[in-house]
DSSP file (Angstrom, degrees, kcal/mol; ACC not computed):
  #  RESIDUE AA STRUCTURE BP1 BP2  ACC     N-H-->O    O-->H-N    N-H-->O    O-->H-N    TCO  KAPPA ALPHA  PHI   PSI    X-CA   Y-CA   Z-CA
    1    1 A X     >        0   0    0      0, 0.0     4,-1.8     0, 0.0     5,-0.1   0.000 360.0 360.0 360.0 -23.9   27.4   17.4   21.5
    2    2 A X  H  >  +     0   0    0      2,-0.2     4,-2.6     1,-0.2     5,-0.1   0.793 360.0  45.9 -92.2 -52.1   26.2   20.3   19.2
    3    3 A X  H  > S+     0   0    0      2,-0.2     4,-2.0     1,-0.1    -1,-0.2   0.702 107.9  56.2 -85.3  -8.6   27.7   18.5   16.0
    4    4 A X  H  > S+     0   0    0      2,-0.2     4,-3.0     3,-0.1    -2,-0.2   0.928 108.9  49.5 -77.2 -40.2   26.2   15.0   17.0
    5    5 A X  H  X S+     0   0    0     -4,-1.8     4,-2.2     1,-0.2     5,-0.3   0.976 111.2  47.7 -53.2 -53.2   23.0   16.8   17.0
    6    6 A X  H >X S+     0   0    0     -4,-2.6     4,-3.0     2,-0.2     3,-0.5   0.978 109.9  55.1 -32.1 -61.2   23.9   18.3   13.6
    7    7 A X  H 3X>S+     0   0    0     -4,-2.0     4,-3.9     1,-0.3     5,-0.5   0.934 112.2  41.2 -53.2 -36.7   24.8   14.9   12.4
    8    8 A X  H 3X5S+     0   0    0     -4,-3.0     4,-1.5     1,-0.3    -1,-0.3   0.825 105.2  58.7 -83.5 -10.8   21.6   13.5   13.3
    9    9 A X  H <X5S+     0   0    0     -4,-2.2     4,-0.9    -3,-0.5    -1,-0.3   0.835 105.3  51.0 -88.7 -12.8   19.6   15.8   12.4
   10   10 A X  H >X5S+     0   0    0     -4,-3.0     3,-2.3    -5,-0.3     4,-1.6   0.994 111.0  53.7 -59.5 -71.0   21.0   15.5    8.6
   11   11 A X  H 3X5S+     0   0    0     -4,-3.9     4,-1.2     1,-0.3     5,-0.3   0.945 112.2  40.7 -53.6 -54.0   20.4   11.8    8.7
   12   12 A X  H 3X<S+     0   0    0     -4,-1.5     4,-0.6    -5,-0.5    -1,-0.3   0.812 109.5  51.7 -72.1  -7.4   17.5   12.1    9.5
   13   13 A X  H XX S+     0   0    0     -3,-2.3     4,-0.7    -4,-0.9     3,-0.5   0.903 116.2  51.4 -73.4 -35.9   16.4   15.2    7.2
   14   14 A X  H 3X S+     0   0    0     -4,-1.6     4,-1.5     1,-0.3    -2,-0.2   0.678 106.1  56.5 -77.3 -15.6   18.1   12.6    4.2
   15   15 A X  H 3X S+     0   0    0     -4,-1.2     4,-1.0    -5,-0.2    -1,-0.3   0.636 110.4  38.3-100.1 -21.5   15.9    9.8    5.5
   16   16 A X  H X< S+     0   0    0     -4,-0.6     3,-2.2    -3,-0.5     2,-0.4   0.565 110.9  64.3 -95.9-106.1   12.5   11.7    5.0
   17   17 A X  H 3X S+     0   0    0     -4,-0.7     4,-0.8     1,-0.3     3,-0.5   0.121 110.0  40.2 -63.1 -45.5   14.1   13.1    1.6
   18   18 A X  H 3X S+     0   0    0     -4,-1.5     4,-1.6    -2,-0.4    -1,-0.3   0.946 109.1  54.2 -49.1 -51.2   14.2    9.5    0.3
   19   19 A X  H <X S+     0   0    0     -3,-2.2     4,-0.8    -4,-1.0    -1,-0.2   0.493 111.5  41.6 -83.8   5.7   11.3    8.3    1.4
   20   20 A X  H  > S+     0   0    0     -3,-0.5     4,-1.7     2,-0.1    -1,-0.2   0.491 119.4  54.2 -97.4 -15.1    9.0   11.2   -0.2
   21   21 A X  H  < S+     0   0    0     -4,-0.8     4,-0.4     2,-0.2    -2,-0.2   0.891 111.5  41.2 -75.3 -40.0   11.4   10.7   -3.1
   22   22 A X  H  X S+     0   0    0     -4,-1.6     4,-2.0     1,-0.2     3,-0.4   0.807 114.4  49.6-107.2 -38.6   10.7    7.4   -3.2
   23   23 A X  H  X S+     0   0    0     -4,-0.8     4,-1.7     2,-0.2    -1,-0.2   0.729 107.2  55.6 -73.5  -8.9    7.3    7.7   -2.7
   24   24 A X  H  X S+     0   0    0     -4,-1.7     4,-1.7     2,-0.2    -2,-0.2   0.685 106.4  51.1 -42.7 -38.2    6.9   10.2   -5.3
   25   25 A X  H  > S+     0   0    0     -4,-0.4     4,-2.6    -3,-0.4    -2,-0.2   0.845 106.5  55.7 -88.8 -52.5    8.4    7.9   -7.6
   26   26 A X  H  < S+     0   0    0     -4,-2.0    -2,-0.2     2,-0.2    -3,-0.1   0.845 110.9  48.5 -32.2 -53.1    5.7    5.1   -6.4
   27   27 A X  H >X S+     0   0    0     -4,-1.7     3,-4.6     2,-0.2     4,-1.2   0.983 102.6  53.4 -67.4 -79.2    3.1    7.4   -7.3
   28   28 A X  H >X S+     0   0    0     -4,-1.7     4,-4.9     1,-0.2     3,-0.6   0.968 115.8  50.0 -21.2 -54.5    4.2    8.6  -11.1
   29   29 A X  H 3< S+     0   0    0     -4,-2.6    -1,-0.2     1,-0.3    -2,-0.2   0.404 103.7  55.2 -97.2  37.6    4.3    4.7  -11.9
   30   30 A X  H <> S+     0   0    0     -3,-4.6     4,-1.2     3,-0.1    -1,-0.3   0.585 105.0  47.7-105.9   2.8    1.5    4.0  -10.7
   31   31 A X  H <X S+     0   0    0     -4,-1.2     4,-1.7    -3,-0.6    -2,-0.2   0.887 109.6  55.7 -69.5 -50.0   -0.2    6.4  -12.7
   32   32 A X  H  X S+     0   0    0     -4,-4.9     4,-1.6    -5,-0.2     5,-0.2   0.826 112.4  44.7 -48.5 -37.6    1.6    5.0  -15.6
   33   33 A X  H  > S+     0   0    0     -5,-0.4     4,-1.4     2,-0.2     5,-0.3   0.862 111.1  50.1 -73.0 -43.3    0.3    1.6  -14.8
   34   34 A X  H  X S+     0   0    0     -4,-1.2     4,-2.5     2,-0.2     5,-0.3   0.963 109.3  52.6 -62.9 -37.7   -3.1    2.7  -14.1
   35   35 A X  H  X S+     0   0    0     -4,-1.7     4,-1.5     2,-0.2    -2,-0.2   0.862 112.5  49.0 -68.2 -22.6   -3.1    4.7  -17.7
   36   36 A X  H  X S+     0   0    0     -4,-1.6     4,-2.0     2,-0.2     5,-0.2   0.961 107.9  53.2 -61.8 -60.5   -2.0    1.5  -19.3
   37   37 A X  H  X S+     0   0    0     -4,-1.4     4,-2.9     2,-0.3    -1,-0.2   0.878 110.7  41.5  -4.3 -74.0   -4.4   -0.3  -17.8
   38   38 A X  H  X S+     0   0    0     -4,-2.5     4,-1.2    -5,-0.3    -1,-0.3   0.718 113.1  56.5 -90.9 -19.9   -7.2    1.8  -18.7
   39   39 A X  H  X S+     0   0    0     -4,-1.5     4,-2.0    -5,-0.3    -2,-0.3   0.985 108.9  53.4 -66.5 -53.2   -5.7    2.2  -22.5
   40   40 A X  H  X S+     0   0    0     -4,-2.0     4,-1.9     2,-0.2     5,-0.3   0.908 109.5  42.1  -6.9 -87.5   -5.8   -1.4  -22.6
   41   41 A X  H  X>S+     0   0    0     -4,-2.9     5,-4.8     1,-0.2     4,-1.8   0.851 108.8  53.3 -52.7 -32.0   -9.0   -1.9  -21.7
   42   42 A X  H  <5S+     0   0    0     -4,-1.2    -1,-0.2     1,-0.2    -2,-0.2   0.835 105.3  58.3 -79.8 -20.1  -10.7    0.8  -23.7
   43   43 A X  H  <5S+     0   0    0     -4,-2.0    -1,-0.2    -5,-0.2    -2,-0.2   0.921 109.7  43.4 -80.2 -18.1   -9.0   -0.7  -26.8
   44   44 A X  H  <5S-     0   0    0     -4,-1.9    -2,-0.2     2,-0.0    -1,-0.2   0.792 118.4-109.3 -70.2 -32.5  -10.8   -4.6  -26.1
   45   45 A X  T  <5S+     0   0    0     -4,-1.8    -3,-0.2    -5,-0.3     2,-0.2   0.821  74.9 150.5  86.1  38.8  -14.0   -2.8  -25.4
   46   46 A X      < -     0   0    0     -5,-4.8     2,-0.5    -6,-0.2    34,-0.2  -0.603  45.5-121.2 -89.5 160.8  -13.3   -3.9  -21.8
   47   47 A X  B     -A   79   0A   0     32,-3.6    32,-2.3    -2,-0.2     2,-1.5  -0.931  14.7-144.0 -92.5 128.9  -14.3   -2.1  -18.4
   48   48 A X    >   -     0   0    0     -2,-0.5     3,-3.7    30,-0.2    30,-0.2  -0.540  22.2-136.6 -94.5 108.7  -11.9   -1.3  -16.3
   49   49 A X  G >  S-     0   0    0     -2,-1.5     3,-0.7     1,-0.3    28,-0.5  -0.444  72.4  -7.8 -82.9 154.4  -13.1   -1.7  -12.9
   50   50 A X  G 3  S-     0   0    0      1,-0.2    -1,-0.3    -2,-0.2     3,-0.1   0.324  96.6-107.7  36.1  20.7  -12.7    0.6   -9.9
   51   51 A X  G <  S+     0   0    0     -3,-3.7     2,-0.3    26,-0.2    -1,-0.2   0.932  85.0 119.7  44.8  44.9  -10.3    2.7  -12.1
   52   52 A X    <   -     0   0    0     -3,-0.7    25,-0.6    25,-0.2     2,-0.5  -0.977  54.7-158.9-160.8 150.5   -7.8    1.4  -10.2
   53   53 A X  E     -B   76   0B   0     -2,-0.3     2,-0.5    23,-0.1    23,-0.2  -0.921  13.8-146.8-125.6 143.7   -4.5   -0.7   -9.8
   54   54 A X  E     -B   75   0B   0     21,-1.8    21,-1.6    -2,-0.5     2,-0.6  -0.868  21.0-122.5-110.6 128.6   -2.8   -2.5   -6.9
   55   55 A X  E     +B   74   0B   0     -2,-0.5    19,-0.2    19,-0.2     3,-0.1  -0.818  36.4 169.0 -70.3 105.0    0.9   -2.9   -6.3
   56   56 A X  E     +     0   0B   0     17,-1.1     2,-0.3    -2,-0.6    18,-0.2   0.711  59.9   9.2-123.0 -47.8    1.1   -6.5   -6.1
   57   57 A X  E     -B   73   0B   0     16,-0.7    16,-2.3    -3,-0.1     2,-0.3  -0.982  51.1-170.1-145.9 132.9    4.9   -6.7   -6.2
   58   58 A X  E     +B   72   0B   0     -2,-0.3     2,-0.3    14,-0.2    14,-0.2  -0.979  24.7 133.7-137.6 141.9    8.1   -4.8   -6.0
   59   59 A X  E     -B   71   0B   0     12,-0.7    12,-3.3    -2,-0.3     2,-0.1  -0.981  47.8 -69.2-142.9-173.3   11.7   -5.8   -6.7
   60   60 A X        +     0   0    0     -2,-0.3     2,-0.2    10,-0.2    10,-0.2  -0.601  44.6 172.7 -84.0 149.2   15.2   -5.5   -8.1
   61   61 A X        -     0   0    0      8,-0.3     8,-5.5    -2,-0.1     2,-0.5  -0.910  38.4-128.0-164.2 119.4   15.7   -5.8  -11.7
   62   62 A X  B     -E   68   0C   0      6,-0.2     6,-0.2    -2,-0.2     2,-0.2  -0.611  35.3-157.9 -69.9 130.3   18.6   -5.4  -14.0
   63   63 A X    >   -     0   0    0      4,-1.6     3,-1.3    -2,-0.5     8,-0.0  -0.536  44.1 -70.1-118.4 163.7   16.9   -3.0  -16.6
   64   64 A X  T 3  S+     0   0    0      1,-0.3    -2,-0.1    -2,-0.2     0, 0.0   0.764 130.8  53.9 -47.2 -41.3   18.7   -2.9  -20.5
   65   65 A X  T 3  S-     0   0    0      2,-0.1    -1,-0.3     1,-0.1     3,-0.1   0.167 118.9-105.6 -84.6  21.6   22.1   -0.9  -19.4
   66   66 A X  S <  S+     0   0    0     -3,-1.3    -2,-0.1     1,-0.2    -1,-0.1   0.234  80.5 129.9  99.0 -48.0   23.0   -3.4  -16.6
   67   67 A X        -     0   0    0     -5,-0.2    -4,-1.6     1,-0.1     2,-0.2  -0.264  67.5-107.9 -99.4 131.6   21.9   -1.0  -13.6
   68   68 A X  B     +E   62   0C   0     -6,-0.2     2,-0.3    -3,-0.1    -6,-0.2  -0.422  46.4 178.7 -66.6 122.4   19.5   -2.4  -11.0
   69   69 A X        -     0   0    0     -8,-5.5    -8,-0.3    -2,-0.2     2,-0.2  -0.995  33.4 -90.1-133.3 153.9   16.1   -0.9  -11.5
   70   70 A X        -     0   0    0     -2,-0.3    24,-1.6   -10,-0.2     2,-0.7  -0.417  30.4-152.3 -59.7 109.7   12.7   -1.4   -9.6
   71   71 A X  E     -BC  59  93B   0    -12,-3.3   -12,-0.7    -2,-0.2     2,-0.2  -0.825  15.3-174.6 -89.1  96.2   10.5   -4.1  -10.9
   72   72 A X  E     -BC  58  92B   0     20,-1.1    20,-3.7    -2,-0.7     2,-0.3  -0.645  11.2-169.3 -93.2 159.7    6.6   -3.4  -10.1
   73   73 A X  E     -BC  57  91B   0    -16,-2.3   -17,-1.1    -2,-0.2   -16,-0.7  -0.963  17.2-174.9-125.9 133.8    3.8   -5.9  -10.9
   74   74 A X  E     -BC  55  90B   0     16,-3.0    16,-3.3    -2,-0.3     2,-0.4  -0.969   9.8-149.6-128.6 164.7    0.3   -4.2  -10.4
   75   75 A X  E     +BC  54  89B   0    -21,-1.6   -21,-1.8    -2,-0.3     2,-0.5  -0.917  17.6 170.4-140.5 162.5   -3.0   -5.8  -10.7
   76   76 A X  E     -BC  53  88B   0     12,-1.5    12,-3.5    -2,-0.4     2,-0.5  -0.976  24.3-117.9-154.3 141.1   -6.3   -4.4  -11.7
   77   77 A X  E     + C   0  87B   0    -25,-0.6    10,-0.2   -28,-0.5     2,-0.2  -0.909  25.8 171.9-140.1 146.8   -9.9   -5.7  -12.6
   78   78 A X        -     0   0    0      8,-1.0     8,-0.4    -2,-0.5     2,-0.3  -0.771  10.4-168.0-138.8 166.1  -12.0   -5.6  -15.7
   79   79 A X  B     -A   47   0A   0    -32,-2.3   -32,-3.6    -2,-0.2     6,-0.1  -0.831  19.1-150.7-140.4 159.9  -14.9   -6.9  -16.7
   80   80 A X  S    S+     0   0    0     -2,-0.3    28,-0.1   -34,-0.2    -1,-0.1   0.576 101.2  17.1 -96.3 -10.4  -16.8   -7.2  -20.4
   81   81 A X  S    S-     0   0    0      3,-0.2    26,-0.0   -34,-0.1    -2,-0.0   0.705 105.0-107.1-127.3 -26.9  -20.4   -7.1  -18.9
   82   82 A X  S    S+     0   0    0      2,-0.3    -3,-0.0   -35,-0.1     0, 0.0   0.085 100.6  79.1 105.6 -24.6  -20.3   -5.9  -15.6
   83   83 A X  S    S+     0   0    0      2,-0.0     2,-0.2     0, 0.0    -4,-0.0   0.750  82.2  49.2-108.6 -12.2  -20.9   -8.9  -14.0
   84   84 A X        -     0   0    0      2,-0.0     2,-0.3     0, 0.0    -2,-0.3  -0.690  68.7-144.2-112.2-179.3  -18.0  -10.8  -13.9
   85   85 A X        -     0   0    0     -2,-0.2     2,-0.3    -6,-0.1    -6,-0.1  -0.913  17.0-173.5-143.1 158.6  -14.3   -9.4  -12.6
   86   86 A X        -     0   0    0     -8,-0.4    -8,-1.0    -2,-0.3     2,-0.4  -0.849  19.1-129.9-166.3 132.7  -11.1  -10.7  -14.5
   87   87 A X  E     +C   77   0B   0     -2,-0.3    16,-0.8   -10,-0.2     2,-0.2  -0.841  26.4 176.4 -94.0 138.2   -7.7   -9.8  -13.2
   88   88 A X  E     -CD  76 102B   0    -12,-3.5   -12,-1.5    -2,-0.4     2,-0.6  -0.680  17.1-135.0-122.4-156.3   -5.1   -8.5  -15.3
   89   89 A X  E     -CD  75 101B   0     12,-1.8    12,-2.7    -2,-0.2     2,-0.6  -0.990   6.2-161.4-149.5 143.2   -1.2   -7.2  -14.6
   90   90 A X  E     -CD  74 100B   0    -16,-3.3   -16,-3.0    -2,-0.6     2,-0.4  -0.969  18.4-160.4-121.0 114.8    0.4   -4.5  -15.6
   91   91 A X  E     -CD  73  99B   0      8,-3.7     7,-2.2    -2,-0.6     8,-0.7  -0.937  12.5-178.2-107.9 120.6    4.3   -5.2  -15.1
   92   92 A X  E     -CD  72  97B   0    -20,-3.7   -20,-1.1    -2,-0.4     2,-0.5  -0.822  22.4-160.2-128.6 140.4    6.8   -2.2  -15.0
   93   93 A X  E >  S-CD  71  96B   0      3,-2.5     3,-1.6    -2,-0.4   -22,-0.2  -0.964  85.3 -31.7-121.1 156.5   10.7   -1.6  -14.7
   94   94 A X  T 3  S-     0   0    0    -24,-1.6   -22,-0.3    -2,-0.5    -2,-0.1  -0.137 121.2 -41.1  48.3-133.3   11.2    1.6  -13.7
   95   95 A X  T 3  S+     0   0    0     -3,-0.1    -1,-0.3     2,-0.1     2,-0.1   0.779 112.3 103.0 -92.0  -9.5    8.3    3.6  -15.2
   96   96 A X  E <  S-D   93   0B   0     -3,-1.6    -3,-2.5     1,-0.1   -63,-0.0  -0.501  76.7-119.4 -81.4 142.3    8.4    2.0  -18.4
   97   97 A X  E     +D   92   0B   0     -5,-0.2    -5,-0.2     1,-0.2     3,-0.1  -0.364  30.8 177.0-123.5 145.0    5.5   -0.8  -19.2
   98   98 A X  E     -     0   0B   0     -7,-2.2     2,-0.3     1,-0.8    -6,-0.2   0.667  58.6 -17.4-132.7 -12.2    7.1   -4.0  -19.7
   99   99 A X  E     -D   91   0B   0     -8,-0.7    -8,-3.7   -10,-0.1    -1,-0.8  -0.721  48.8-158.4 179.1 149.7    4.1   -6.4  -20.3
  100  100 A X  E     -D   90   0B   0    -10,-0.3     2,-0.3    -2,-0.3   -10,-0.2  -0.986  11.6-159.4-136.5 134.0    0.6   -6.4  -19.6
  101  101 A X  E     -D   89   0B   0    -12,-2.7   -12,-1.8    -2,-0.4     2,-0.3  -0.778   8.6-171.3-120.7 161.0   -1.6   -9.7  -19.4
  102  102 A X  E     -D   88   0B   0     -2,-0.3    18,-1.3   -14,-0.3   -14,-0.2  -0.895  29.7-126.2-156.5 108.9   -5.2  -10.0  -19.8
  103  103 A X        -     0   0    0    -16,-0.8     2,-0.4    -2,-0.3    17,-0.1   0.030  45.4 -82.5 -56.3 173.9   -6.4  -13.6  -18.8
  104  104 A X        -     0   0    0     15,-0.1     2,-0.2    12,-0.0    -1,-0.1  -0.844  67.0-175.5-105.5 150.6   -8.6  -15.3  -21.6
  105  105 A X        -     0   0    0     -2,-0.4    12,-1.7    10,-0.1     2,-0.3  -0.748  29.7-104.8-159.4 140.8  -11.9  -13.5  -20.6
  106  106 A X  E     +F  116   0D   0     -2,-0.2     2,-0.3    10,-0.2    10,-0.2  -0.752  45.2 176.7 -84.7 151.2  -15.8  -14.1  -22.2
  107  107 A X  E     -F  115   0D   0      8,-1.1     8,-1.7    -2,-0.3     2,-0.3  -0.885  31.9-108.8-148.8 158.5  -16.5  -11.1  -24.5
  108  108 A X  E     -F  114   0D   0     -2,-0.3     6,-0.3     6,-0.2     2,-0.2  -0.842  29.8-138.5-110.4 149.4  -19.7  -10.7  -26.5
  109  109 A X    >   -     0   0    0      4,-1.5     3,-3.7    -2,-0.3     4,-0.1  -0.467  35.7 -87.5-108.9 172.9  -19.4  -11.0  -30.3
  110  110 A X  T 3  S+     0   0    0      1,-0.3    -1,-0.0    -2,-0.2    -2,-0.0   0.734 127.6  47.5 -62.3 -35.8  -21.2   -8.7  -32.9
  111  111 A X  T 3  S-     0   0    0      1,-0.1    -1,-0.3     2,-0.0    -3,-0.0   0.314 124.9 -93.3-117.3  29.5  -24.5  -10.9  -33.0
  112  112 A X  S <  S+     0   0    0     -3,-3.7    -2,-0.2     1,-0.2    -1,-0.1   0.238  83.4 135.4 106.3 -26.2  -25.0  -11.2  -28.7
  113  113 A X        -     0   0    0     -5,-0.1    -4,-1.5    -4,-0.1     2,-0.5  -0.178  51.9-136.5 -65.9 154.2  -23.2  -14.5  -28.6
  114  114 A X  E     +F  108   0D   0     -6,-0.3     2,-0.4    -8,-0.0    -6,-0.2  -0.994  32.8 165.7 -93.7 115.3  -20.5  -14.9  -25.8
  115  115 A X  E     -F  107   0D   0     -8,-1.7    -8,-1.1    -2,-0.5   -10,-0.1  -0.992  34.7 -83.8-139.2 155.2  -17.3  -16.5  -26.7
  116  116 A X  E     -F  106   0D   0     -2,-0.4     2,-0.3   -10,-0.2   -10,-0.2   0.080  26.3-143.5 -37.1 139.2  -13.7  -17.0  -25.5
  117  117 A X        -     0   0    0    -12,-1.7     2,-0.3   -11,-0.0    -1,-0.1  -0.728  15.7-134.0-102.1 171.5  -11.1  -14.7  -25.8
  118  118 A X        -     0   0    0     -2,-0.3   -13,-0.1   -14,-0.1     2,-0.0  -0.756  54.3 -69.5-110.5 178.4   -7.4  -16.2  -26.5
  119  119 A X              0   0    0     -2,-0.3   -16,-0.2     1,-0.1   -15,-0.1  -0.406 360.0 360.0 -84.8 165.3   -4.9  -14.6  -24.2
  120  120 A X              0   0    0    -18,-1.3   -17,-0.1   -17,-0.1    -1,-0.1   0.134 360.0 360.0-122.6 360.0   -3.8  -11.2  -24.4
C-alpha cells in the first residue's frame, strides 16, 4: 500500500510539473505576441488597444524540423483614432512569430484626409 501511495503521489507531483510548465510556456508567448503586437503597431502609427492579446487558438503544428510544435493564433485591437477598434492576429509556432495580419484599416494621411489602408 505504501508504494501505491508513492506511485501516486509522483503522478501526480509530474502532473502539476507540466501544467506550470506548460503554463509557463503559455505565458513567455504570450508576451512575445503581445510585444509584436505592440511593435507592429507603433511602426503604422497605430494604437494598440488595451495593451493586450487574446489566445484565440491553439494547436499541433509540424514546425521546420518535422517535430510537432504548438500553433497559437492571438488576437488583439488597434485603432488609428481612438474611435474605431480593428482586429488584428498575431500567429505563432512555438515562440517564434509566424505572421501577423492587420485588416485594411482607415488611417489619416499627412493633410487630415482619411483614406484606406491595403492589407498588412
Amino acid at each position: 500500500m505504501a508504494s501505491m501511495l508513492s506511485l501516486t503521489h509522483i503522478i501526480l507531483t509530474g502532473l502539476v510539473l507540466l501544467t506550470v510548465l506548460y503554463w509557463w510556456r503559455a505565458l513567455a508567448a504570450r508576451e512575445v505576441a503581445l510585444d509584436a503586437a505592440r511593435r507592429r503597431c507603433e511602426r503604422l502609427d497605430l494604437q494598440l488597444l488595451d495593451d493586450t492579446v487574446a489566445l484565440r487558438g491553439i494547436w499541433l503544428k509540424p514546425n521546420q524540423r518535422g517535430q510537432q510544435s504548438l500553433r497559437r493564433t492571438y488576437q488583439f485591437e488597434f485603432s488609428v483614432t481612438g474611435g474605431e477598434r480593428y482586429q488584428g492576429r498575431v500567429v505563432m509556432l512555438s515562440n517564434r512569430i509566424e505572421q501577423i495580419d492587420l485588416p485594411p484599416h482607415v488611417y489619416q494621411a499627412s493633410e487630415g484626409q482619411r483614406v484606406h489602408s491595403p492589407p498588412t
